[in-house]
N, C-alpha and C positions, 0 to 999 in steps of 0.2 A: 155484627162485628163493628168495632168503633173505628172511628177515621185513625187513632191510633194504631189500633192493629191493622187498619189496611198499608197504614205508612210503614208499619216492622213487617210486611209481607212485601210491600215494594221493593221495600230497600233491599229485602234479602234477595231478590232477583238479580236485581241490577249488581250487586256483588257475586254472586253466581257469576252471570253472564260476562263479568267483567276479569273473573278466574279463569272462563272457558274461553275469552278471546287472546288473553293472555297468552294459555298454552297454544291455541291454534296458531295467533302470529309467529308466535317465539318458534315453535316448530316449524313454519313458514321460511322464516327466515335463517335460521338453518340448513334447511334444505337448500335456499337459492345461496348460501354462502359454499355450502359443498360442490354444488354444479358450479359453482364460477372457480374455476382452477387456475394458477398462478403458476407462473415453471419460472422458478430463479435462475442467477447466472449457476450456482452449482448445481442446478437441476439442468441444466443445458451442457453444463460439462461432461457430467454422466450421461445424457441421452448422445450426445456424440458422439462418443468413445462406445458406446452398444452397438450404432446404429453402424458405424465403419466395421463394425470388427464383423457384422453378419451382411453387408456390403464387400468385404475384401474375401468372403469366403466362396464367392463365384464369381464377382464381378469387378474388375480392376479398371477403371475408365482409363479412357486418355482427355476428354475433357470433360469439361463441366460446365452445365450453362444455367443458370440461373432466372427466375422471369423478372428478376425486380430487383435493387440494388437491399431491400430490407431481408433480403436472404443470404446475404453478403458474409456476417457472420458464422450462419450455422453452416454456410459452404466451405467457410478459412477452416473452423474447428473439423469439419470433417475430413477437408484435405489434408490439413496435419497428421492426422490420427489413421489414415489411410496407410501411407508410406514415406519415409524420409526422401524418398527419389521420386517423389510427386511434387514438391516446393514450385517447380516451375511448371505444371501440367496449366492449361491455357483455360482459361475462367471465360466463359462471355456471358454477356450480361442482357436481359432485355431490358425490354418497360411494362409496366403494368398500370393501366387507367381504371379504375372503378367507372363504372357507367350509373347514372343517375337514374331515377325511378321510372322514366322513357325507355330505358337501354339505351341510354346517347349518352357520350361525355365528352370532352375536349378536344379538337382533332389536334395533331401535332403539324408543325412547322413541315410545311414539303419537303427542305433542305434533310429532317430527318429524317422523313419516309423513304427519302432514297437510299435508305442504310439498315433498313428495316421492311421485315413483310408479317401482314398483321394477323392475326389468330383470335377469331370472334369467339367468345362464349355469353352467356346471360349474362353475367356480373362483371368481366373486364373483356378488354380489348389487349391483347400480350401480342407484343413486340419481339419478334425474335430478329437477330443479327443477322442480315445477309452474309455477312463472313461466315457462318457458323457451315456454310455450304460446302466450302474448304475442307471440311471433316467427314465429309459422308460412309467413307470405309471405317470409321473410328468409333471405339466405343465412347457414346455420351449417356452421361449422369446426369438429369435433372433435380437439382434439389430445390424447394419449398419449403415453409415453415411450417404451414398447416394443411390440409387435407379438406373440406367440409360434405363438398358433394360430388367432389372427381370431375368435375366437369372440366377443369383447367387441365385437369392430369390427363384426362382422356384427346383433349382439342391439342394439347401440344404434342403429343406423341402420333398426332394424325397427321401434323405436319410436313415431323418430320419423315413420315412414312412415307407421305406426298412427297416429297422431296425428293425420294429416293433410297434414305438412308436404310441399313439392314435390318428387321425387325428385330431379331436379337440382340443388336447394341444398343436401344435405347432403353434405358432404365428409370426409373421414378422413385425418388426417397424422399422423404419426409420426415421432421417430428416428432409431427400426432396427426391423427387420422381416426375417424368417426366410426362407430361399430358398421351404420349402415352404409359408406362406400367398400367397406372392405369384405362386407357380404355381396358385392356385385360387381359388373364387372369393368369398372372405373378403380379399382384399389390398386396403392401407389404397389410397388414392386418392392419396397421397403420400409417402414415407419417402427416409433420406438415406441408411442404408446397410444391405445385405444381408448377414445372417453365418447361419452353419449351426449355432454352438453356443448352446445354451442358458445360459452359464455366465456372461452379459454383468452391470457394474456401471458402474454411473453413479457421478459425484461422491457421490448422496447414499445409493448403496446398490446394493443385487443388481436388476437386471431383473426384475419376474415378472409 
């Protein structure tokens, strides 16, 4: 065989291989475009308005508490859409710190702590309102944005169990929420849709 024809056997490889990486990335990329799911403002309108209407068919809160002010939102849209004679139902609010690859993150101002009692999990440290005490006969709603591994779901409702409050008024909605929390027994009490990728954004950012 002449260096000619080794060169037309070369080359025909390296165009092969260059057809067969083609299809493998392209299809690669594909796939990570599908698992990264995006929820618009009008994807959030409609999961609202779902997620209240199979919320108001057993469970009517008197408040609402929130662990982070980036839930603020999907708490307004849901309490609208709950009942016109909820405008005034009482919202509290916590805080939520992301812990750093140690589980340590930023301690808050003691002036705060004293307005707050903290709830450890892996990934945050959640701030719930001492005020929220005030409420312990009443039924609360916690809502969330996203769901991933229940562990926040699960450490806030221990709380407020520890606290006192009655096991059947605290309730958990969401969302979105993960196939595998909602096979165990961390799944919120309510959520509007099921995805298996981690890679989910909201209007105002990345899920976490």
């Amino acid at each position: 065989m002449t260096f000619l024809d080794n060169l037309s056997v070369f080359s025909s490889l390296i165009a092969i291989i260059g057809v067969i990486s083609t299809i493998y990335f392209g299809r690669k990329t594909s796939k990570l475009e599908r698992e990264k799911i995006t929820l618009k403002w009008q994807d959030l309108e409609i999961a609202t308005k779902d997620l209240s209407l199979n919320i108001k068919k057993d469970f009517m809160p008197d408040v609402i508490f929130i662990p982070d002010t980036k839930d603020g939102t999907i708490a307004h849209m849901i309490k609208s859409q709950l009942s016109s004679e909820l405008s005034t139902i009482p919202t509290m609010v916590g805080i939520l710190i992301w812990k750093n690859e140690n589980g340590e993150n930023q301690n808050l101002p003691n002036y705060v702590k004293n307005f707050y009692d903290v709830c450890e999990t892996k990934k945050w440290s959640a701030y719930v309102p001492k005020e929220i005490n005030m409420y312990k006969d009443k039924k609360i709603l916690i809502i969330d944005d996203i769901v991933f591994t229940g562990d926040l779901c699960s450490k806030l409702k221990d709380w407020f169990l520890a606290n006192n409050f009655i096991v059947n008024n605290i309730k958990f909605a969401c969302i979105i929420s993960t196939k595998a929390v909602n096979k165990s027994a961390y799944a919120p009490d309510y959520y509007w849709k099921e995805i298996d990728s981690f890679d989910f954004y909201f209007p105002w950012g990345k899920g976490r």
